[in-house]
C-alpha positions in Angstrom: 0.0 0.0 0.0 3.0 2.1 0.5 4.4 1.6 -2.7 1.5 3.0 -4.9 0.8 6.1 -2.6 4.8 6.8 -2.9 4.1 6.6 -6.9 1.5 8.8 -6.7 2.9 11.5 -4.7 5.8 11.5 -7.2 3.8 11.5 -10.0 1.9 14.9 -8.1 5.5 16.5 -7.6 6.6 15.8 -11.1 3.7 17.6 -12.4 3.5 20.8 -10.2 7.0 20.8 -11.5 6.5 20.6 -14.9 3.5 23.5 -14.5 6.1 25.5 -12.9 8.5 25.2 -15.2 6.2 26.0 -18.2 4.8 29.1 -16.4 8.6 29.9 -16.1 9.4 29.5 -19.5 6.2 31.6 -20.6 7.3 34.8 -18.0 10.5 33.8 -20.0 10.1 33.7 -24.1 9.0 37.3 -25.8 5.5 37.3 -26.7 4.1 35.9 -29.7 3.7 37.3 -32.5 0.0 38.7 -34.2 -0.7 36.3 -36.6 -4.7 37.3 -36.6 -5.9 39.2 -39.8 -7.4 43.0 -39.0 -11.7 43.0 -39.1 -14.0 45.7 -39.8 -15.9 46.4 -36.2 -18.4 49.1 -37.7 -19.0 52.0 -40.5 -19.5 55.1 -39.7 -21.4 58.4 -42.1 -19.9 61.3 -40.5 -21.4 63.5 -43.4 -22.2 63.3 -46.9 -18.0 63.1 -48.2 -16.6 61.4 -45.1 -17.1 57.7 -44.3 -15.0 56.3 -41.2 -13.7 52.6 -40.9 -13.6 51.1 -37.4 -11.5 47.8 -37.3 -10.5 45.6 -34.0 -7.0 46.6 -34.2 -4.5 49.8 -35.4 -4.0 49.3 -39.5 -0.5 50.0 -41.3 -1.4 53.4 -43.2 0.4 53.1 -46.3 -2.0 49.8 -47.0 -4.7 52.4 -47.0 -5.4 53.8 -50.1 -7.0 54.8 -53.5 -5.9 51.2 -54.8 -6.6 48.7 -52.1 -10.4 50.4 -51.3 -13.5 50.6 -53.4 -17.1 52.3 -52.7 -19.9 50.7 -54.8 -23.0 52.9 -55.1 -26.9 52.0 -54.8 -26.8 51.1 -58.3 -23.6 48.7 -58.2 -21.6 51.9 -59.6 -18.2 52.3 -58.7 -17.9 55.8 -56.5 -15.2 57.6 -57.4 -13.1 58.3 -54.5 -11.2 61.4 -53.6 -9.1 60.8 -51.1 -8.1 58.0 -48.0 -6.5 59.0 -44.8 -6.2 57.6 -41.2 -8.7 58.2 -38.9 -8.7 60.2 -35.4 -7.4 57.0 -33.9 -5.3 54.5 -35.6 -7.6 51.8 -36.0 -9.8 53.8 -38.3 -9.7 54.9 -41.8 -11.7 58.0 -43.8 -12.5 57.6 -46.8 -13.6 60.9 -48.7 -16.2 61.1 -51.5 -18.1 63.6 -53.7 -21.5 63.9 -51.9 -23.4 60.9 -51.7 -27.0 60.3 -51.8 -29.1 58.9 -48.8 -29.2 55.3 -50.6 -27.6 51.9 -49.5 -23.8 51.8 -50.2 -21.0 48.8 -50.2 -17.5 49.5 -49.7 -14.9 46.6 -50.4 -11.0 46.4 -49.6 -8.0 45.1 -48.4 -5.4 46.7 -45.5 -2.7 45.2 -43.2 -2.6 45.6 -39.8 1.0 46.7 -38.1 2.1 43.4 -37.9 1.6 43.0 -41.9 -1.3 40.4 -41.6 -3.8 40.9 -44.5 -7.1 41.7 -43.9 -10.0 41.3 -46.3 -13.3 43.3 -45.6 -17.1 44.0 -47.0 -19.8 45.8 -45.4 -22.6 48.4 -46.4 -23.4 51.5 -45.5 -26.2 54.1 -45.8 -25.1 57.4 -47.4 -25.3 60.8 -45.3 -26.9 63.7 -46.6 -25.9 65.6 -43.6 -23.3 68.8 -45.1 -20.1 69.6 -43.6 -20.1 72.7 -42.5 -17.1 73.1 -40.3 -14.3 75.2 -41.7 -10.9 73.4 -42.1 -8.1 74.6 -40.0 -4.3 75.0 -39.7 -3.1 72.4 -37.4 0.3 73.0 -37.5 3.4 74.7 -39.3 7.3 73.0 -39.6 9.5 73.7 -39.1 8.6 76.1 -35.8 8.8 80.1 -36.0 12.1 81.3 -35.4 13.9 78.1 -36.3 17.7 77.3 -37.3 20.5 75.2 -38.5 18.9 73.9 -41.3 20.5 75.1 -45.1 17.6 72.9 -47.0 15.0 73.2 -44.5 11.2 72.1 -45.4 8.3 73.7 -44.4 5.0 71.7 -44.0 1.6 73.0 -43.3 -0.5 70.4 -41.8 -4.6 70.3 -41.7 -7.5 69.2 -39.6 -8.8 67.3 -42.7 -7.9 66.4 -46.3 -8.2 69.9 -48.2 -9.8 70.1 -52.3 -6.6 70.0 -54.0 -7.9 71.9 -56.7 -8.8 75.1 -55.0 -6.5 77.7 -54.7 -3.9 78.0 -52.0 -2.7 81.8 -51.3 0.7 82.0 -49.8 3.6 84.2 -49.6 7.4 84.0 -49.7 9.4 87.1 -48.0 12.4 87.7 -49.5 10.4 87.0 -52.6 13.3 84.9 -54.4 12.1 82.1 -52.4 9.0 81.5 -55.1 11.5 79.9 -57.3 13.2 78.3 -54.3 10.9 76.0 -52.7 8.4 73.8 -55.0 5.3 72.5 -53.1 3.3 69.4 -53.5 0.9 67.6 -51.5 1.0 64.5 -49.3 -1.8 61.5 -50.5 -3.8 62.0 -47.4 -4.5 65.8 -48.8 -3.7 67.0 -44.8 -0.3 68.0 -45.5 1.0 70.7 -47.9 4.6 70.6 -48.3 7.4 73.2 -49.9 11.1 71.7 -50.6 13.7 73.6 -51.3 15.2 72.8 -54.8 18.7 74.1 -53.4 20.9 75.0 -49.9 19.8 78.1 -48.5 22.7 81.1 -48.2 23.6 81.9 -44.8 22.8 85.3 -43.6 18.8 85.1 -44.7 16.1 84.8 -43.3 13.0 82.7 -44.7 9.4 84.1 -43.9 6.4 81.9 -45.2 2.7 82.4 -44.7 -0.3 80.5 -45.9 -3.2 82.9 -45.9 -6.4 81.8 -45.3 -7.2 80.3 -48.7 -8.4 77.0 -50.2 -11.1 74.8 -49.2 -12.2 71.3 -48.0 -14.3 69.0 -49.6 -17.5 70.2 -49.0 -16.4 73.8 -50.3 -15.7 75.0 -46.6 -12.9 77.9 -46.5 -10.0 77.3 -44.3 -9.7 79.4 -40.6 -6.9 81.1 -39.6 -3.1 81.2 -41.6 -0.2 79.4 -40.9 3.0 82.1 -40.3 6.8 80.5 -39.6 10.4 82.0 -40.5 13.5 80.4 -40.0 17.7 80.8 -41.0 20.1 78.1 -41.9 22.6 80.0 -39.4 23.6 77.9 -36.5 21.6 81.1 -34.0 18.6 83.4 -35.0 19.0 86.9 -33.5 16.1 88.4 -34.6 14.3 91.0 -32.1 10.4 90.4 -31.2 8.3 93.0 -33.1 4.7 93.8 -32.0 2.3 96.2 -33.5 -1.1 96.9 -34.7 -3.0 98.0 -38.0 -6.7 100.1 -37.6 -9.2 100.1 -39.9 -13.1 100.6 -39.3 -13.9 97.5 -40.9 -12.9 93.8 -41.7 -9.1 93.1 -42.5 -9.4 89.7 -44.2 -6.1 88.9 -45.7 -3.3 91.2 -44.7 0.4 91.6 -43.9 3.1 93.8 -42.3 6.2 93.9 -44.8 9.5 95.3 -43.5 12.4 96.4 -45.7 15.7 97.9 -44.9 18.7 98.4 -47.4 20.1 94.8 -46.6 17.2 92.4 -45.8 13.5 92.3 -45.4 11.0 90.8 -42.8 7.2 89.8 -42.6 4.5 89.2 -40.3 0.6 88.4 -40.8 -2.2 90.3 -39.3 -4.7 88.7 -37.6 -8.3 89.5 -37.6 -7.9 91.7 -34.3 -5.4 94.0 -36.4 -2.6 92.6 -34.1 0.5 91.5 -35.5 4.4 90.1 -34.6 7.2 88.5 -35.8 11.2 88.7 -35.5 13.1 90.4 -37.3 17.3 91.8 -37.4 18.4 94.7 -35.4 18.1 97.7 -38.0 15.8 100.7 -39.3 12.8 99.5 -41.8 10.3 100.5 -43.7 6.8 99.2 -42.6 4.1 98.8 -44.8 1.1 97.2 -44.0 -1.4 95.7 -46.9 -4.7 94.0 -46.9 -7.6 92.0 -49.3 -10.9 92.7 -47.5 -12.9 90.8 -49.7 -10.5 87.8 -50.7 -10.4 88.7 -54.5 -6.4 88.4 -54.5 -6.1 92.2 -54.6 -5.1 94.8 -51.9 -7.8 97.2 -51.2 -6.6 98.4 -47.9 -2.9 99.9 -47.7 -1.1 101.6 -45.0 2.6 103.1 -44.5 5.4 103.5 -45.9 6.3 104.4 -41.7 9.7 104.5 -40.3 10.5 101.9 -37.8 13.5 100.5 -35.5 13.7 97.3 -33.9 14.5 99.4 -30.3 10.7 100.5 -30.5 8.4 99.4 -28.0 5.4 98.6 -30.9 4.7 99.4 -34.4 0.7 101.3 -35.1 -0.5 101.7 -38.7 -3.3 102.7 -40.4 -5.2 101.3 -43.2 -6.4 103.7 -46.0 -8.0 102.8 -49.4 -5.6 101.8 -52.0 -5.8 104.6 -54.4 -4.6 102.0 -57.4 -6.4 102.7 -60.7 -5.4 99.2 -61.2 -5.3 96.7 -58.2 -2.3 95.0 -57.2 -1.6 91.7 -55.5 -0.3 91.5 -52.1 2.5 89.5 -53.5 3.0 93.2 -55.4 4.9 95.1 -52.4 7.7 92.6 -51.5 10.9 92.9 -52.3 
């Protein structure tokens, strides 16, 4: 009787060692690795160009695009698509349309998750006929205002939402060289407007870009607010803080505070208070101040020439009429 109870708690021993040793060996080896293909959770109509894709885990977002995704419409036409971007979260995907109708949809694709797996998906979806009508903003600028060390530096605008490529952009360049300079081009996801420099930039300059409020989203919403940075390829920027305001009795729209002296020039945008800043070198300028009340692409509104140094507390100008017989572009008064 001995014998077999002996066996048997051996046979117990042997096996609570063996658990511990696998629950060892699984603390032990790195975790596996995500074999399991993405799925499509839900489908969502935000508004009548925007359709979100909610999947059960975060998708690789170069597999997301024009080629691997097709919309069928209530008629089993192929929609044309005009756009595919990630999502507020990273396992979603928009997908951005001309309107749609209120009918019954089917979107079809293919996209990876981050571990590469392949993930086929179908659904359907009813189409919104709700408008957009939020304005697109500016949701941030690179490189950073008052930037340096960088002799081919980019500069990259960055959207709340894919922008109509096709509608005009209004931006300017101070020292106005830079229009030949710096080409621009657009990112797939339409959030991202980019300008590269096609050669080094000399030491000793300054580089002042701003987007104006221009362009529009896919709905025909006008973008909010401008996007303002400057930067040198110098290892230091030295530039003095400027502040000032323009007056008028009315709305500014687009509008801008150019600064010249006999060796370099300087910019700053005015916002829709009339306030404005920017850096610029120590020295004595010229200040002019020019706006486009009604978005047309011409001044209306012109103020200055006024003498101003950097020492000065603030710079105050007014806004008159332009008195042109024929209007010019604000791109007009830079040097």
């Amino acid at each position: 009787m001995r014998r077999p109870a002996a066996v048997t708690l051996l046979a117990v021993l042997v096996g609570a060692g063996i658990l511990a040793l696998s629950a060892c060996a699984k603390k032990m080896l790195p975790p596996s690795p995500d074999r399991f293909a993405p799925r499509l959770l839900e489908i969502r109509t935000r508004n009548r160009v925007s359709v979100e894709l909610l999947f059960d885990e975060d998708i690789d977002a170069r597999s997301a695009s024009l080629d691997s995704i097709a919309v069928f419409g209530p008629d089993g036409e192929r929609v044309e698509l005009r756009g595919i971007s990630m999502g507020r979260k990273s396992d979603r995907i928009d997908i951005w349309t001309w309107p749609q109708s209120s009918g019954l949809f089917e979107v079809r694709g293919r996209v990876l998750d981050q571990a590469g797996n392949p993930g086929r998906f179908r659904g359907r979806f009813r189409g919104s006929d709700k408008a957009d009508t939020i304005r697109p903003r500016v949701a941030g600028i690179q490189p950073r205002p008052g930037a340096s060390g960088a002799a081919r530096q980019k500069i990259a605008v960055q959207f709340s939402e894919p922008l109509d490529t096709l509608s005009q952009l209004s931006y300017t360049f101070v020292p106005s060289m830079f229009d030949t300079v710096y080409q621009g081009g657009w990112r797939e996801d339409w959030r991202e407007l980019s300008f590269v420099p096609a050669d080094t930039i000399d030491s000793g300059v300054t580089v002042y870009f701003v987007l104006h409020p221009s362009g529009q989203d896919l709905e025909g919403n006008r973008l909010s607010g401008s996007a303002f940075t400057y930067f040198t390829p110098d290892s230091v920027f030295e530039g003095r803080p400027v502040r000032g305001r323009v007056t008028w009795r009315g709305p500014l729209g687009t509008g801008l505070v150019l600064f010249e002296d006999t060796a370099t020039t300087g910019m700053a945008p005015i916002l829709t208070d009339g306030s404005f800043g920017t850096r610029l070198d120590s020295g004595s300028y010229q200040a002019i101040a020019v706006a486009d009340t009604n978005s047309d692409g011409a001044v209306d509104l012109v103020g200055g020439p006024v003498e101003f140094q950097t020492e000065q507390e603030s710079l105050a100008i007014r806004l008159e009429p332009t008195q042109d017989s024929i209007p010019r572009t604000i791109d007009a008064y830079r040097r």
